[in-house]
C-alpha positions as semicolon CSV with decimal commas, in nm:
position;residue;x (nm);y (nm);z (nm)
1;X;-6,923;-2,454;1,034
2;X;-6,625;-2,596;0,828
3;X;-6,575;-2,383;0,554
4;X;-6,457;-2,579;0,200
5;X;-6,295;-2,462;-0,163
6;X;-6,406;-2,706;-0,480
7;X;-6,170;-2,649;-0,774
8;X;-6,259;-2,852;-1,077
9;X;-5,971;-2,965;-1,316
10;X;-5,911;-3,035;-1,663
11;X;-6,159;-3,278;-1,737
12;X;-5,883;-3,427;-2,039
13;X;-5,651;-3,538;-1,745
14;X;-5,700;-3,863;-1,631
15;X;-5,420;-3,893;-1,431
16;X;-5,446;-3,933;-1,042
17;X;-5,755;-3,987;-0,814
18;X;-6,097;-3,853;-0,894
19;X;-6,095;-3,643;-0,573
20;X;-5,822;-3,489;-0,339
21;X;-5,894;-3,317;-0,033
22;X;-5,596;-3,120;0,128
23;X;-5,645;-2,833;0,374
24;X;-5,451;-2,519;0,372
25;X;-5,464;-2,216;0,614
26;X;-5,793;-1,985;0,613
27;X;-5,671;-1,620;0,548
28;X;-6,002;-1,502;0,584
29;X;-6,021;-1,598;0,980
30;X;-5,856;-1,244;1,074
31;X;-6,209;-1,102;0,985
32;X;-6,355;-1,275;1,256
33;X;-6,198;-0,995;1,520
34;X;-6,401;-0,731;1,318
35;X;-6,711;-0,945;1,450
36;X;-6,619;-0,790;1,783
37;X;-6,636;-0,459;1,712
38;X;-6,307;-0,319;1,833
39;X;-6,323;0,049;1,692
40;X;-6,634;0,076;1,892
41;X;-6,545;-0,093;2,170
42;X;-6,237;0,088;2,203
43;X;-6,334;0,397;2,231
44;X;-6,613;0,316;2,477
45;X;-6,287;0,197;2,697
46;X;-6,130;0,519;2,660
47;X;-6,438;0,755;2,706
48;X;-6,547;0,493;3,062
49;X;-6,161;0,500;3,177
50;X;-6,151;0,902;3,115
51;X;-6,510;0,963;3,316
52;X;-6,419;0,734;3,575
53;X;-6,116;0,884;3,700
54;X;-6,257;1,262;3,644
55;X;-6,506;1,152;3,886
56;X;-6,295;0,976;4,140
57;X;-6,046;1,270;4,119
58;X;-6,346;1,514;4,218
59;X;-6,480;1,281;4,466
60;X;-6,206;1,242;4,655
61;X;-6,075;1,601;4,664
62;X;-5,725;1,678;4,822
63;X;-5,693;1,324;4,949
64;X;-5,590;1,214;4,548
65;X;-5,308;0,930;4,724
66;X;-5,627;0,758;4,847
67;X;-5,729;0,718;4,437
68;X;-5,366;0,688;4,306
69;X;-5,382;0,295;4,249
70;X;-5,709;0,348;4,043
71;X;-5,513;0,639;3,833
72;X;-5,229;0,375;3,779
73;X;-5,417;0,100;3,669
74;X;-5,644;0,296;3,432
75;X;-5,337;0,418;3,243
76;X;-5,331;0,030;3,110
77;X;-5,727;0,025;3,006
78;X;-5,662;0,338;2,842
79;X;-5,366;0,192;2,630
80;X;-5,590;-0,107;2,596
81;X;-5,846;0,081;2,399
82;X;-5,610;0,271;2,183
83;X;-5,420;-0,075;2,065
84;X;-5,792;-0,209;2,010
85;X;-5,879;0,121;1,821
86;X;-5,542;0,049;1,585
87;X;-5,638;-0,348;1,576
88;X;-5,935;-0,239;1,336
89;X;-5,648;-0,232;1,053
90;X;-5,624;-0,636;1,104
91;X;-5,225;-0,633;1,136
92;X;-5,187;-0,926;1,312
93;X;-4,930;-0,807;1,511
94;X;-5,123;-0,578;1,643
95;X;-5,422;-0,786;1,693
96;X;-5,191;-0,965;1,942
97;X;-5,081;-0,663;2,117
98;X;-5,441;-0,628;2,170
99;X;-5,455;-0,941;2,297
100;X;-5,183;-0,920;2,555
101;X;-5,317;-0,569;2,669
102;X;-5,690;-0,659;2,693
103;X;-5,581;-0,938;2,917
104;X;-5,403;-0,661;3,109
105;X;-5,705;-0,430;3,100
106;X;-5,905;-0,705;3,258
107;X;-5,685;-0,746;3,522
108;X;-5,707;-0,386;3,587
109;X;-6,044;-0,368;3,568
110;X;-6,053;-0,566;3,858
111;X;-5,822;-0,390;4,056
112;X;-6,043;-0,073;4,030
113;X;-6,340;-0,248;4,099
114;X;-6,203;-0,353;4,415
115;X;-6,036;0,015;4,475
116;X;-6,335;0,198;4,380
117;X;-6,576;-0,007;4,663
118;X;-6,297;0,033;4,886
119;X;-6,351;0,460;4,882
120;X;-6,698;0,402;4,874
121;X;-6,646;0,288;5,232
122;X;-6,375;0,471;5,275
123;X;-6,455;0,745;5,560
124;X;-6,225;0,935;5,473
125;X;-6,310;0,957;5,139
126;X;-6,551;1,226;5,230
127;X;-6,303;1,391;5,484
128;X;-6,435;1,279;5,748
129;X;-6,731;1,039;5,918
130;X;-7,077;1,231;5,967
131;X;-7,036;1,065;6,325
132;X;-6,799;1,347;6,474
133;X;-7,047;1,641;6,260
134;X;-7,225;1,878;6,437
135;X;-7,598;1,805;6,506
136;X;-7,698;2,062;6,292
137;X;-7,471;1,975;6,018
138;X;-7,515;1,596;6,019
139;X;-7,864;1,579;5,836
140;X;-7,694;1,730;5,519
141;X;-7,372;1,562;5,575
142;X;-7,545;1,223;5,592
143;X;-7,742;1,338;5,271
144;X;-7,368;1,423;5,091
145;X;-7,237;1,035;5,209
146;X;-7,544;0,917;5,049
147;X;-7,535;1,107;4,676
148;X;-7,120;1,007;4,732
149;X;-7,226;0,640;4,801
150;X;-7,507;0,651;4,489
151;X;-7,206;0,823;4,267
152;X;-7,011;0,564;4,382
153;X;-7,218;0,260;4,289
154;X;-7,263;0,397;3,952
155;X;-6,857;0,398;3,912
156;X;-6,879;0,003;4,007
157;X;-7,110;-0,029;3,747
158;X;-6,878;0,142;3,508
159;X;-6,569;-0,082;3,653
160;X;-6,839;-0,389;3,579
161;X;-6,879;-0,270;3,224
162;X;-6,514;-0,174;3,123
163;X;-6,460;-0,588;3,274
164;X;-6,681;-0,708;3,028
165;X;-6,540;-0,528;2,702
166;X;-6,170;-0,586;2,810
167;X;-6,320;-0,971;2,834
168;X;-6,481;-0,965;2,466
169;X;-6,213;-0,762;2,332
170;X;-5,966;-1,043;2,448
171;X;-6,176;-1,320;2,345
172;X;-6,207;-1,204;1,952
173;X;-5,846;-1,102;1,948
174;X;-5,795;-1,475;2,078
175;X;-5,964;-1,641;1,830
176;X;-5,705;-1,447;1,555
177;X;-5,405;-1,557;1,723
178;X;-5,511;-1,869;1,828
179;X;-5,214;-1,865;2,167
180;X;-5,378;-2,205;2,330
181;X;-5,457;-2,411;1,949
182;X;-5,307;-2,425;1,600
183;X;-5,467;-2,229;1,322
184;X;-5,735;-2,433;1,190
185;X;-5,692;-2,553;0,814
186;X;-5,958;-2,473;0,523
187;X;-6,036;-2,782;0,389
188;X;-5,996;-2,803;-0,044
189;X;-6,154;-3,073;-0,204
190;X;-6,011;-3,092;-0,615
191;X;-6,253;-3,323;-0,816
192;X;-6,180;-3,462;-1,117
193;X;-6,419;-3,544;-1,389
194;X;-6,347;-3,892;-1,586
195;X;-6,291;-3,799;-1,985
196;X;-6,634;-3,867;-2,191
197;X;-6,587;-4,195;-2,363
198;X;-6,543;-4,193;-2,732
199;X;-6,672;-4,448;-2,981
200;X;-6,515;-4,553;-3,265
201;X;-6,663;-4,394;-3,628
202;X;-6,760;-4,680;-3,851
Protein backbone atom coordinates (compact mmCIF):
# COMPACT_ATOMS: atom_id res chain seq x y z
CA UNK A 1 0.00 0.00 0.00
CA UNK A 2 1.24 3.54 -1.01
CA UNK A 3 2.09 5.25 1.93
CA UNK A 4 1.21 9.37 1.87
CA UNK A 5 2.26 12.66 4.17
CA UNK A 6 -0.66 15.59 4.29
CA UNK A 7 0.87 18.87 5.52
CA UNK A 8 -1.63 21.66 5.81
CA UNK A 9 -0.40 25.32 5.24
CA UNK A 10 -1.10 28.67 6.32
CA UNK A 11 -4.56 29.01 5.63
CA UNK A 12 -3.77 33.26 5.14
CA UNK A 13 -1.72 32.32 1.95
CA UNK A 14 -3.51 32.32 -1.03
CA UNK A 15 -0.87 32.08 -3.25
CA UNK A 16 -0.36 28.93 -5.53
CA UNK A 17 -2.63 25.85 -6.13
CA UNK A 18 -4.97 24.46 -3.52
CA UNK A 19 -3.10 21.11 -3.57
CA UNK A 20 0.50 19.90 -4.51
CA UNK A 21 1.52 16.47 -4.53
CA UNK A 22 5.38 15.82 -4.83
CA UNK A 23 7.02 12.56 -3.72
CA UNK A 24 10.22 12.36 -1.89
CA UNK A 25 12.25 9.25 -0.75
CA UNK A 26 10.71 6.92 2.15
CA UNK A 27 13.42 6.71 4.95
CA UNK A 28 11.38 4.49 6.77
CA UNK A 29 11.68 1.52 4.00
CA UNK A 30 15.08 0.25 5.73
CA UNK A 31 12.67 -1.15 8.48
CA UNK A 32 11.25 -3.41 6.18
CA UNK A 33 14.60 -5.84 6.46
CA UNK A 34 13.79 -6.05 10.26
CA UNK A 35 10.46 -7.79 8.92
CA UNK A 36 12.81 -10.63 8.07
CA UNK A 37 14.18 -11.31 11.09
CA UNK A 38 17.91 -11.29 10.46
CA UNK A 39 19.32 -11.52 14.13
CA UNK A 40 17.37 -14.67 14.32
CA UNK A 41 17.91 -15.93 11.24
CA UNK A 42 21.46 -15.44 11.47
CA UNK A 43 22.30 -17.21 14.06
CA UNK A 44 20.17 -20.20 13.05
CA UNK A 45 22.79 -20.08 9.88
CA UNK A 46 25.63 -20.20 12.08
CA UNK A 47 24.41 -22.83 14.70
CA UNK A 48 23.03 -25.30 11.14
CA UNK A 49 26.52 -24.49 9.30
CA UNK A 50 28.51 -25.37 12.75
CA UNK A 51 26.34 -28.87 13.35
CA UNK A 52 26.55 -29.75 9.89
CA UNK A 53 30.12 -29.91 9.40
CA UNK A 54 30.75 -31.44 13.13
CA UNK A 55 28.72 -34.16 11.81
CA UNK A 56 30.17 -34.65 8.40
CA UNK A 57 33.68 -34.39 9.99
CA UNK A 58 32.68 -37.43 12.37
CA UNK A 59 30.98 -39.24 9.68
CA UNK A 60 33.50 -39.39 7.47
CA UNK A 61 36.44 -40.13 9.81
CA UNK A 62 40.10 -40.09 8.41
CA UNK A 63 38.86 -39.72 4.87
CA UNK A 64 38.18 -35.60 5.78
CA UNK A 65 39.48 -34.73 1.70
CA UNK A 66 36.26 -36.58 0.76
CA UNK A 67 34.24 -33.56 2.95
CA UNK A 68 36.76 -30.72 2.19
CA UNK A 69 34.48 -28.94 -0.53
CA UNK A 70 31.56 -28.94 2.05
CA UNK A 71 34.16 -27.37 4.79
CA UNK A 72 35.03 -24.69 2.07
CA UNK A 73 31.81 -23.68 1.12
CA UNK A 74 30.37 -23.48 4.65
CA UNK A 75 33.07 -20.97 5.59
CA UNK A 76 30.81 -18.48 3.23
CA UNK A 77 27.27 -19.42 5.05
CA UNK A 78 29.01 -18.90 8.15
CA UNK A 79 30.20 -15.30 7.14
CA UNK A 80 26.75 -14.99 5.73
CA UNK A 81 25.12 -15.22 9.09
CA UNK A 82 27.52 -13.06 10.93
CA UNK A 83 27.03 -9.99 8.22
CA UNK A 84 23.14 -10.77 8.68
CA UNK A 85 23.66 -10.80 12.56
CA UNK A 86 25.50 -7.08 12.12
CA UNK A 87 22.67 -6.03 9.38
CA UNK A 88 20.19 -5.82 12.48
CA UNK A 89 21.92 -2.23 13.07
CA UNK A 90 20.18 -1.09 9.56
CA UNK A 91 23.57 0.45 8.10
CA UNK A 92 22.80 0.23 4.76
CA UNK A 93 26.00 -0.63 3.78
CA UNK A 94 25.90 -3.41 5.52
CA UNK A 95 22.49 -4.44 4.62
CA UNK A 96 24.09 -4.77 1.14
CA UNK A 97 26.96 -6.78 2.22
CA UNK A 98 24.29 -8.98 3.40
CA UNK A 99 22.89 -8.97 0.33
CA UNK A 100 25.86 -9.90 -1.77
CA UNK A 101 26.82 -12.69 0.83
CA UNK A 102 23.33 -14.27 1.23
CA UNK A 103 23.34 -14.60 -2.50
CA UNK A 104 26.70 -16.34 -1.93
CA UNK A 105 25.36 -18.47 0.92
CA UNK A 106 22.68 -19.69 -1.40
CA UNK A 107 24.92 -20.70 -3.84
CA UNK A 108 26.73 -22.61 -1.29
CA UNK A 109 24.00 -24.06 0.06
CA UNK A 110 23.61 -25.76 -2.98
CA UNK A 111 26.89 -26.94 -3.42
CA UNK A 112 26.63 -28.87 -0.06
CA UNK A 113 23.44 -30.17 -0.82
CA UNK A 114 24.80 -31.74 -3.76
CA UNK A 115 28.20 -32.77 -1.75
CA UNK A 116 26.44 -34.02 1.18
CA UNK A 117 24.09 -36.70 -1.13
CA UNK A 118 27.13 -37.38 -2.91
CA UNK A 119 28.85 -39.12 0.63
CA UNK A 120 25.68 -40.43 1.37
CA UNK A 121 26.38 -42.70 -1.58
CA UNK A 122 29.66 -42.47 -1.27
CA UNK A 123 31.08 -46.14 -0.36
CA UNK A 124 33.74 -45.04 0.82
CA UNK A 125 32.35 -42.79 3.03
CA UNK A 126 31.95 -45.58 5.45
CA UNK A 127 35.45 -47.12 4.59
CA UNK A 128 34.42 -49.47 2.76
CA UNK A 129 31.17 -51.36 0.96
CA UNK A 130 29.40 -54.02 3.35
CA UNK A 131 29.76 -56.16 0.03
CA UNK A 132 33.52 -57.29 0.67
CA UNK A 133 32.45 -57.73 4.92
CA UNK A 134 32.62 -60.83 6.43
CA UNK A 135 29.33 -62.84 6.72
CA UNK A 136 29.30 -62.47 10.19
CA UNK A 137 30.08 -58.88 10.21
CA UNK A 138 27.78 -57.75 7.38
CA UNK A 139 24.37 -57.79 9.37
CA UNK A 140 25.78 -54.96 11.66
CA UNK A 141 27.72 -53.35 8.98
CA UNK A 142 24.60 -53.07 6.82
CA UNK A 143 22.79 -51.77 10.06
CA UNK A 144 25.87 -48.90 10.44
CA UNK A 145 25.26 -47.87 6.35
CA UNK A 146 21.74 -47.56 7.27
CA UNK A 147 21.89 -45.15 10.70
CA UNK A 148 24.94 -43.35 8.25
CA UNK A 149 22.35 -43.10 5.37
CA UNK A 150 19.34 -41.88 8.02
CA UNK A 151 22.17 -39.30 9.54
CA UNK A 152 22.73 -38.43 6.27
CA UNK A 153 19.25 -37.53 5.06
CA UNK A 154 18.77 -35.48 8.05
CA UNK A 155 22.03 -33.31 6.93
CA UNK A 156 20.06 -32.77 3.42
CA UNK A 157 17.36 -31.60 5.30
CA UNK A 158 19.57 -29.20 7.14
CA UNK A 159 21.33 -28.17 3.59
CA UNK A 160 17.36 -27.71 2.47
CA UNK A 161 16.78 -25.42 5.41
CA UNK A 162 20.04 -23.27 5.48
CA UNK A 163 18.74 -22.78 1.27
CA UNK A 164 15.71 -21.36 2.36
CA UNK A 165 17.01 -18.70 5.01
CA UNK A 166 20.02 -17.68 2.77
CA UNK A 167 16.88 -17.19 0.12
CA UNK A 168 14.69 -14.95 2.64
CA UNK A 169 17.62 -13.36 4.05
CA UNK A 170 18.51 -12.17 0.42
CA UNK A 171 15.10 -11.31 -0.51
CA UNK A 172 14.50 -8.66 2.58
CA UNK A 173 17.99 -7.34 2.20
CA UNK A 174 16.83 -6.84 -1.57
CA UNK A 175 13.98 -5.00 -1.00
CA UNK A 176 16.45 -2.26 1.10
CA UNK A 177 18.77 -1.87 -1.64
CA UNK A 178 16.55 -2.10 -4.28
CA UNK A 179 19.84 -3.51 -7.01
CA UNK A 180 17.14 -4.39 -9.99
CA UNK A 181 14.52 -0.91 -9.34
CA UNK A 182 14.85 2.67 -8.10
CA UNK A 183 13.86 3.51 -4.57
CA UNK A 184 10.29 4.09 -4.59
CA UNK A 185 9.13 7.77 -3.69
CA UNK A 186 6.64 8.65 -0.65
CA UNK A 187 4.10 10.48 -2.10
CA UNK A 188 3.28 14.27 -0.11
CA UNK A 189 0.21 15.81 -0.87
CA UNK A 190 0.30 19.88 0.68
CA UNK A 191 -3.36 21.23 0.73
CA UNK A 192 -4.19 24.51 0.98
CA UNK A 193 -7.23 25.92 2.57
CA UNK A 194 -8.89 29.10 0.65
CA UNK A 195 -8.91 32.27 3.29
CA UNK A 196 -12.58 32.63 4.98
CA UNK A 197 -14.28 35.41 3.17
CA UNK A 198 -14.80 38.62 4.98
CA UNK A 199 -17.76 40.96 4.72
CA UNK A 200 -17.69 44.37 4.87
CA UNK A 201 -18.97 46.08 8.52
CA UNK A 202 -21.76 48.47 7.78
Amino acid sequence: MTESAVVYTDPGVTDGPLVTVSFQKNSQRKLKFLEGEPKALGIAQIGLVVFHNSCVASLVGDRTGLATPCFITSVFVFIAGSVAIAAKNLHLPTIRACLGLEIVATLASVINLIFTFVLMVHPLTFGRSCYYAEKEAKQSCLKIEEAHSVLFAELIIVQLVLLAISVTLACYAGKVVNCCCPPPKVPVIMLQAPPAAQTDPQ
